[in-house]
Biopython code that builds the backbone (N, CA, C, O; Angstrom):
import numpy as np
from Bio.PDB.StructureBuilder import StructureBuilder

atoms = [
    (1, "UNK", "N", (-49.522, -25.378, 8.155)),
    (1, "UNK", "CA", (-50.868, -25.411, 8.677)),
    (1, "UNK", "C", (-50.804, -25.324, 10.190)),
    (1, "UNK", "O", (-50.083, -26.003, 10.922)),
    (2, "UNK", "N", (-51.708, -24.342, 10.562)),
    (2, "UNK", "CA", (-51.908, -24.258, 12.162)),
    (2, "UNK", "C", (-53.146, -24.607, 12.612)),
    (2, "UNK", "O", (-54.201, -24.347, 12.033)),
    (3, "UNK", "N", (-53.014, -25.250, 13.737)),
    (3, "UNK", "CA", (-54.542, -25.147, 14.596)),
    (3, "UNK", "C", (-54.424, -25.122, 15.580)),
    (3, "UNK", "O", (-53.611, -25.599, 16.371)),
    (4, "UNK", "N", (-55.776, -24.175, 15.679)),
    (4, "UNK", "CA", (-55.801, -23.008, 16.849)),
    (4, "UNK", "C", (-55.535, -24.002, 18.085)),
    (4, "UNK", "O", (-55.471, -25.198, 17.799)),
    (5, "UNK", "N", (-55.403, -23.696, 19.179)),
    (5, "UNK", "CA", (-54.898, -24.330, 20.198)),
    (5, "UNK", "C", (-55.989, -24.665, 20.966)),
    (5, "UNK", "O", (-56.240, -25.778, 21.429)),
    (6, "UNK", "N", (-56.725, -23.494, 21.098)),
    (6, "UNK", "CA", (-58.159, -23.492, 21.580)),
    (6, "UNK", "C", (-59.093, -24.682, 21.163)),
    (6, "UNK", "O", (-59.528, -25.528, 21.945)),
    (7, "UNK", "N", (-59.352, -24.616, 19.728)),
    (7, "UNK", "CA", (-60.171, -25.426, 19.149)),
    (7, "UNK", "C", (-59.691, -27.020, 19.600)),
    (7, "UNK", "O", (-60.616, -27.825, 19.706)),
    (8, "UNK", "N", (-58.394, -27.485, 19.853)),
    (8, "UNK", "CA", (-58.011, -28.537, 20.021)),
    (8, "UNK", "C", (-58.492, -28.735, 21.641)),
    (8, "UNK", "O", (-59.411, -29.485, 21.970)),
    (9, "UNK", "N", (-57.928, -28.157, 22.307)),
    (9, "UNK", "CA", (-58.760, -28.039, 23.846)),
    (9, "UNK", "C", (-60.320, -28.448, 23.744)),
    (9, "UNK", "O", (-60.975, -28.935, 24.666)),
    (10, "UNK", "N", (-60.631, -28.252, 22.879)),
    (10, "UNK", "CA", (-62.355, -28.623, 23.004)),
    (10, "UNK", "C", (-62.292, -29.349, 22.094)),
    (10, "UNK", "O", (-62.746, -30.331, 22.684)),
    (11, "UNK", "N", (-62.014, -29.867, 20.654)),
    (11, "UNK", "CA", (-62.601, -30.932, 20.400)),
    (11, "UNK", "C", (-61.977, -32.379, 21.313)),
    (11, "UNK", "O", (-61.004, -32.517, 22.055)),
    (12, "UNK", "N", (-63.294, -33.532, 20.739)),
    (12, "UNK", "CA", (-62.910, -34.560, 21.829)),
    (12, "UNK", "C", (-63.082, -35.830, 20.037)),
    (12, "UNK", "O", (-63.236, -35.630, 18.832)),
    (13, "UNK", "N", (-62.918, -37.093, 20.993)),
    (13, "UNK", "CA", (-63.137, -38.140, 20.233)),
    (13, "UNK", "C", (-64.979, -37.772, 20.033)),
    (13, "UNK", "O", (-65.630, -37.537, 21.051)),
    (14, "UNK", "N", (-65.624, -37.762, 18.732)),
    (14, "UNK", "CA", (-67.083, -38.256, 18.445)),
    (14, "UNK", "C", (-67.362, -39.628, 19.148)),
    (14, "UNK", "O", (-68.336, -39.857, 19.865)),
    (15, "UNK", "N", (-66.153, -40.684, 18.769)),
    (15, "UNK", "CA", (-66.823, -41.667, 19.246)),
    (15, "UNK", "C", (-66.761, -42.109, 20.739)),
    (15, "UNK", "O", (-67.715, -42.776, 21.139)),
    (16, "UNK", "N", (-65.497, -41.746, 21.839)),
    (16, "UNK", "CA", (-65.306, -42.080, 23.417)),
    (16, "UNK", "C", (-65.055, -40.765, 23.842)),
    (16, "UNK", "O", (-64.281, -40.701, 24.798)),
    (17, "UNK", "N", (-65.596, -39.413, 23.297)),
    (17, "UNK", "CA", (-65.574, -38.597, 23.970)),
    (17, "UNK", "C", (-64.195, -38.104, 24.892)),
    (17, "UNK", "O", (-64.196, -37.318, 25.840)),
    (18, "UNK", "N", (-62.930, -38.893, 24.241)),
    (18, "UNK", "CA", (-61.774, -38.744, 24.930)),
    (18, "UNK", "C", (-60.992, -38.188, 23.950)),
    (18, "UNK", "O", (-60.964, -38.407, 22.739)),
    (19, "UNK", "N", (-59.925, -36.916, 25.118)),
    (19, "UNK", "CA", (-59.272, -35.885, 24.281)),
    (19, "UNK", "C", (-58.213, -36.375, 22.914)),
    (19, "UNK", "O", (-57.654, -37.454, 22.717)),
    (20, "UNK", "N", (-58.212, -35.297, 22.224)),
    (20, "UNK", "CA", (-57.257, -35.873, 20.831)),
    (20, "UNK", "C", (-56.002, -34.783, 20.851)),
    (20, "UNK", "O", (-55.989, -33.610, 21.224)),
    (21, "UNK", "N", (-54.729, -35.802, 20.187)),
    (21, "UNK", "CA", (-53.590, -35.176, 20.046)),
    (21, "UNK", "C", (-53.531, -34.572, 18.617)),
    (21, "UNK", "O", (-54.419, -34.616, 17.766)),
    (22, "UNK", "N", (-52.581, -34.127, 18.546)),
    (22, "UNK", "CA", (-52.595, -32.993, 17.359)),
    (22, "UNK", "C", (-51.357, -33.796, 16.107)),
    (22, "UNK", "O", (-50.249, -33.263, 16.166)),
    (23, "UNK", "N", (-51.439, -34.590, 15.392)),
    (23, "UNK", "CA", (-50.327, -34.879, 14.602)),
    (23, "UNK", "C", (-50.007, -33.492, 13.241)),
    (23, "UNK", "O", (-50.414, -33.263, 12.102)),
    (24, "UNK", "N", (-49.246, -32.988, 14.025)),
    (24, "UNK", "CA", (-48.634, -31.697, 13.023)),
    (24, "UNK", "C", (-48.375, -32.191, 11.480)),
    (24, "UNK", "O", (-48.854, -31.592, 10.517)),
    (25, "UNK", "N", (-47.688, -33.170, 11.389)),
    (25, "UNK", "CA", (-46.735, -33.721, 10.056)),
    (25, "UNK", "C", (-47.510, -34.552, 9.458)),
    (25, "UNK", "O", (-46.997, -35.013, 8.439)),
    (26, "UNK", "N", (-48.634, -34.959, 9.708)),
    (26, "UNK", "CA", (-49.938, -35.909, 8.963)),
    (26, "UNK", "C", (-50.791, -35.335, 8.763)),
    (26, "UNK", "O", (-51.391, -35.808, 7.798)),
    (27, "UNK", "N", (-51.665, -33.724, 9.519)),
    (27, "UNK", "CA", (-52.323, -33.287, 9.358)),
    (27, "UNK", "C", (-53.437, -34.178, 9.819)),
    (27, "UNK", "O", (-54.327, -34.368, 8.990)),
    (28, "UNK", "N", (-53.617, -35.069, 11.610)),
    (28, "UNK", "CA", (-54.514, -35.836, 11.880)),
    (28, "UNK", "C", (-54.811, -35.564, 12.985)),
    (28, "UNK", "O", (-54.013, -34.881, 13.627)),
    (29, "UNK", "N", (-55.812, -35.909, 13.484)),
    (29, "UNK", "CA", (-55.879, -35.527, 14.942)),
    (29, "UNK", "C", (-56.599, -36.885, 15.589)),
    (29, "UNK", "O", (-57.715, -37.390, 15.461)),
    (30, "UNK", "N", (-55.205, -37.278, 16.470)),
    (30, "UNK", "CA", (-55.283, -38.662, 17.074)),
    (30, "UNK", "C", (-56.326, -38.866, 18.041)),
    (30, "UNK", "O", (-56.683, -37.967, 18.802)),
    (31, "UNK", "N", (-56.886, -40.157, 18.038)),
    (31, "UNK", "CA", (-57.647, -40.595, 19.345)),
    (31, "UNK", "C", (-57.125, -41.822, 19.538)),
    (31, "UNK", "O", (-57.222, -42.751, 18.736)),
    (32, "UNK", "N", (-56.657, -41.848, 20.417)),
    (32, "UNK", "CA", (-55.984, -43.411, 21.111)),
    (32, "UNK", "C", (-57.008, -44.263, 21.311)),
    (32, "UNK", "O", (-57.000, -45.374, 20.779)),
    (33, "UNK", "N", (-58.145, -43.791, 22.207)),
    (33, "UNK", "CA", (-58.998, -44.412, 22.666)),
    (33, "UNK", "C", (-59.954, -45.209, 21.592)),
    (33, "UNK", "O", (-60.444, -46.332, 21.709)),
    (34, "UNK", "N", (-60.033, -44.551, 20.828)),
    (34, "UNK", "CA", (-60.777, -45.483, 19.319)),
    (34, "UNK", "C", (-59.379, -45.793, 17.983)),
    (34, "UNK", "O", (-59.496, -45.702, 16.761)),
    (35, "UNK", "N", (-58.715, -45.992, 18.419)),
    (35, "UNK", "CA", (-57.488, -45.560, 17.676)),
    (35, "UNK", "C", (-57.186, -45.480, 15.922)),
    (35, "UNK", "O", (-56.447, -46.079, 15.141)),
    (36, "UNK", "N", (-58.300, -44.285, 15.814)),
    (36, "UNK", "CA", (-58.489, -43.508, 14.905)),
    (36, "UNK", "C", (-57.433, -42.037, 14.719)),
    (36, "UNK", "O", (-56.937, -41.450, 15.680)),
    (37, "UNK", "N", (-57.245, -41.633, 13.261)),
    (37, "UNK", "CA", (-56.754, -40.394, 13.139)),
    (37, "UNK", "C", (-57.853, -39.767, 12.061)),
    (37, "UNK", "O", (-58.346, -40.215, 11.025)),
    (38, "UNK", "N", (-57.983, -38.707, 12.681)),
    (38, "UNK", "CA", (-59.326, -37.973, 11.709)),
    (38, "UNK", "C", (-58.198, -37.013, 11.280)),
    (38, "UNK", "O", (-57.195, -36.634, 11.884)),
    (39, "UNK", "N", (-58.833, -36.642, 9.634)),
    (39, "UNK", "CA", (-58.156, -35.786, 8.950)),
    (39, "UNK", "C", (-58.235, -34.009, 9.025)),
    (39, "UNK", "O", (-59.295, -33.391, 9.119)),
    (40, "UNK", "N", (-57.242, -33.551, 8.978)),
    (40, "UNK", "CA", (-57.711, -32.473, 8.641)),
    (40, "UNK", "C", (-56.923, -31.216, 7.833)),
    (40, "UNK", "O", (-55.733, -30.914, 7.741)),
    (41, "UNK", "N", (-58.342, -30.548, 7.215)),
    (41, "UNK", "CA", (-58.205, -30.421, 5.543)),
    (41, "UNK", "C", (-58.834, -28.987, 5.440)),
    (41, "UNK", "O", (-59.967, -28.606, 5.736)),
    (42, "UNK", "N", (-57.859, -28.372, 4.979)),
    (42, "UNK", "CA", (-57.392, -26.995, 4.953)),
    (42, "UNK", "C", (-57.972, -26.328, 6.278)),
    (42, "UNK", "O", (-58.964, -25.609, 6.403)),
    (43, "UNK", "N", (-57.129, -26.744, 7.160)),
    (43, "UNK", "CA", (-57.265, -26.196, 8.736)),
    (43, "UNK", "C", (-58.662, -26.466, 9.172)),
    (43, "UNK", "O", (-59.222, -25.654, 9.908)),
    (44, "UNK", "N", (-59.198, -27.427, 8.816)),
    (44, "UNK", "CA", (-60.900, -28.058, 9.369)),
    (44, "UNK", "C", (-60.883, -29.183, 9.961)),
    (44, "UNK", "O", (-60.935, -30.139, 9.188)),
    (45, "UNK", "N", (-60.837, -29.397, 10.910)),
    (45, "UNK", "CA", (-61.017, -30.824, 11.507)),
    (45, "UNK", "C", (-62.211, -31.555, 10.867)),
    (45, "UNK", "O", (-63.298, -30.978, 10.830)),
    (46, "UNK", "N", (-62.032, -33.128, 10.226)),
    (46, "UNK", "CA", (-63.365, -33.789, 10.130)),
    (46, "UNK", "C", (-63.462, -34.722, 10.530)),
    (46, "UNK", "O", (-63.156, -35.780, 9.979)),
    (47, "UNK", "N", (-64.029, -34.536, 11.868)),
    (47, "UNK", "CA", (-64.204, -35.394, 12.791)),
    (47, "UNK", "C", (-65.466, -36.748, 12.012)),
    (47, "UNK", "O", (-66.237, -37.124, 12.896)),
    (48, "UNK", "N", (-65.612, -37.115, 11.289)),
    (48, "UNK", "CA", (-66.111, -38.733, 10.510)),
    (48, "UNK", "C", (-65.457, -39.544, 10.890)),
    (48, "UNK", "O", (-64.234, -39.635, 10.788)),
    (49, "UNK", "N", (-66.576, -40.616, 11.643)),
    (49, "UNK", "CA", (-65.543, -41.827, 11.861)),
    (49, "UNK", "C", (-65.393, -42.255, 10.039)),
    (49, "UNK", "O", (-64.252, -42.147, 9.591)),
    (50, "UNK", "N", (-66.208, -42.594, 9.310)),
    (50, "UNK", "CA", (-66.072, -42.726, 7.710)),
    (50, "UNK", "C", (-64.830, -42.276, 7.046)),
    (50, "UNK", "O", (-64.314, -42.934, 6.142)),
    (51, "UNK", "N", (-64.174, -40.774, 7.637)),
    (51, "UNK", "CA", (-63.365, -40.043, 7.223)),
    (51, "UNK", "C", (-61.933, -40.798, 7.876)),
    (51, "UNK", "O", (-61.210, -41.340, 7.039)),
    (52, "UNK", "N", (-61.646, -40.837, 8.826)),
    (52, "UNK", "CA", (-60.764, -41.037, 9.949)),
    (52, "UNK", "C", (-60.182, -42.693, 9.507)),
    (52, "UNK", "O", (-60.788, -43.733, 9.248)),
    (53, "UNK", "N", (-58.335, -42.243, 9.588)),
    (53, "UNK", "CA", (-58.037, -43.762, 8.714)),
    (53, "UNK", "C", (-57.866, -44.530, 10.663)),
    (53, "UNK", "O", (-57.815, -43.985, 11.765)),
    (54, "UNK", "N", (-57.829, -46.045, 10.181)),
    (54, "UNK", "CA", (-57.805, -46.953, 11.287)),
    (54, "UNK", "C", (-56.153, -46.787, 11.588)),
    (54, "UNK", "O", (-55.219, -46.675, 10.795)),
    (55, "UNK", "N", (-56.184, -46.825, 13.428)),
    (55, "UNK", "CA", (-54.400, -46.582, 13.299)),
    (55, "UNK", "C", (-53.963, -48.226, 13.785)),
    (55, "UNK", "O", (-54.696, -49.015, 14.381)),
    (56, "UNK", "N", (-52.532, -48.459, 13.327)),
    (56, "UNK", "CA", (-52.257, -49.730, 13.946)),
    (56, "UNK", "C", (-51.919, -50.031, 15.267)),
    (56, "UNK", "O", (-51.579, -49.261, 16.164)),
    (57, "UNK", "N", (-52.009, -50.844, 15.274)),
    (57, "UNK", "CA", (-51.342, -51.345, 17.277)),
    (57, "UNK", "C", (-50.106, -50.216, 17.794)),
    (57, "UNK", "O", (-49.997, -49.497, 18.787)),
    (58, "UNK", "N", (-49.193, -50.479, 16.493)),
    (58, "UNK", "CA", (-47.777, -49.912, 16.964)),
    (58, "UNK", "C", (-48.311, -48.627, 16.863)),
    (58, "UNK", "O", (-48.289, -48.244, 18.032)),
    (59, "UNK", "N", (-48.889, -47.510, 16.026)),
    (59, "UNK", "CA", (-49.231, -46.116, 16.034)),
    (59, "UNK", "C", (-49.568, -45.696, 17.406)),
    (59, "UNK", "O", (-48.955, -44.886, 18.102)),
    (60, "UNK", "N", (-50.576, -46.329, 17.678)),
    (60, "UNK", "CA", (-51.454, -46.510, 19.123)),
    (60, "UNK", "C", (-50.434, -46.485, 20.063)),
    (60, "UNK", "O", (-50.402, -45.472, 20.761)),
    (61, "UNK", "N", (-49.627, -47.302, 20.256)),
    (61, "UNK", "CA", (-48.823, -47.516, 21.175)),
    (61, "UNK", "C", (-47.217, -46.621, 21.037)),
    (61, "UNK", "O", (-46.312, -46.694, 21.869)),
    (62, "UNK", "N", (-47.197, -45.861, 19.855)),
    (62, "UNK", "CA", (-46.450, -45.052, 19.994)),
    (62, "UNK", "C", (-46.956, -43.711, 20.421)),
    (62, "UNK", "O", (-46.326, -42.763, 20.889)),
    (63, "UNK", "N", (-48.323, -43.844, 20.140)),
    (63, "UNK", "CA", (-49.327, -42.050, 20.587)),
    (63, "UNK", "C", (-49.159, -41.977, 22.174)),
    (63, "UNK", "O", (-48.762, -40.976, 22.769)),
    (64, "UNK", "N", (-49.576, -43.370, 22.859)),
    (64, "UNK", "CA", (-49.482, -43.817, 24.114)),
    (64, "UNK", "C", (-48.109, -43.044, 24.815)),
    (64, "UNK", "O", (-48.147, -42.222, 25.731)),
    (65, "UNK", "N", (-46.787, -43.603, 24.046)),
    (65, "UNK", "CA", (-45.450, -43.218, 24.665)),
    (65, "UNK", "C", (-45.437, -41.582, 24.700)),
    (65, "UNK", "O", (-45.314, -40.805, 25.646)),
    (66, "UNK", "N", (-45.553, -41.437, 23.765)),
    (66, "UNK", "CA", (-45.564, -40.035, 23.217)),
    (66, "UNK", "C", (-46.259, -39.100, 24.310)),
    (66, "UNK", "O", (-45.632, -38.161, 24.802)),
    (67, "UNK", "N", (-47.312, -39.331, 24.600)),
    (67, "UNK", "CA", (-48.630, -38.914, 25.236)),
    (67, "UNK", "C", (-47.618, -38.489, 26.442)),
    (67, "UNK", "O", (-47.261, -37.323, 26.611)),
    (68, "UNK", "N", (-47.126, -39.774, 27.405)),
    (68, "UNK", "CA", (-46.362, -39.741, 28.700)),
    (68, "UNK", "C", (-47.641, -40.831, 29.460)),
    (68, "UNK", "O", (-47.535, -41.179, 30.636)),
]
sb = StructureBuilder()
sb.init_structure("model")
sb.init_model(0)
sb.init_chain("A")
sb.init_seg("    ")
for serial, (resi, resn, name, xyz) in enumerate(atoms, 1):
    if name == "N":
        sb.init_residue(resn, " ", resi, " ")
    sb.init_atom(name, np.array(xyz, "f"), 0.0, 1.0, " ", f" {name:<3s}", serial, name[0])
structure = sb.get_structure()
């Protein structure tokens, strides 16, 4: 599964409006800032907070390292 590069450049968090990382191998697209991963399902982002599983401290704080 790919996503477009573009589309990631513009989507943001729904809920803090702050940019999201791309988890290739989960198929999620991280927000630290609400530290949510929204799913996505057959190359569609669904940005639902409803949809989007809760991430833990350590996830968060490994997106953080990761990030730089």
């Amino acid at each position: 599964m790919a996503l477009d590069a573009k589309i990631l450049e513009i989507l943001v968090d729904p809920l803090t409006k702050a940019p999201l990382l791309y988890d290739r191998d989960h198929a999620e697209l991280i927000s630290i800032e609400s530290a949510l991963a929204y799913p996505v399902r057959d190359d569609i982002p669904v940005m639902i907070e409803e949809e989007a599983r809760k991430l833990s401290v350590d996830e968060v704080d490994a997106w953080r390292k990761r990030k730089g």
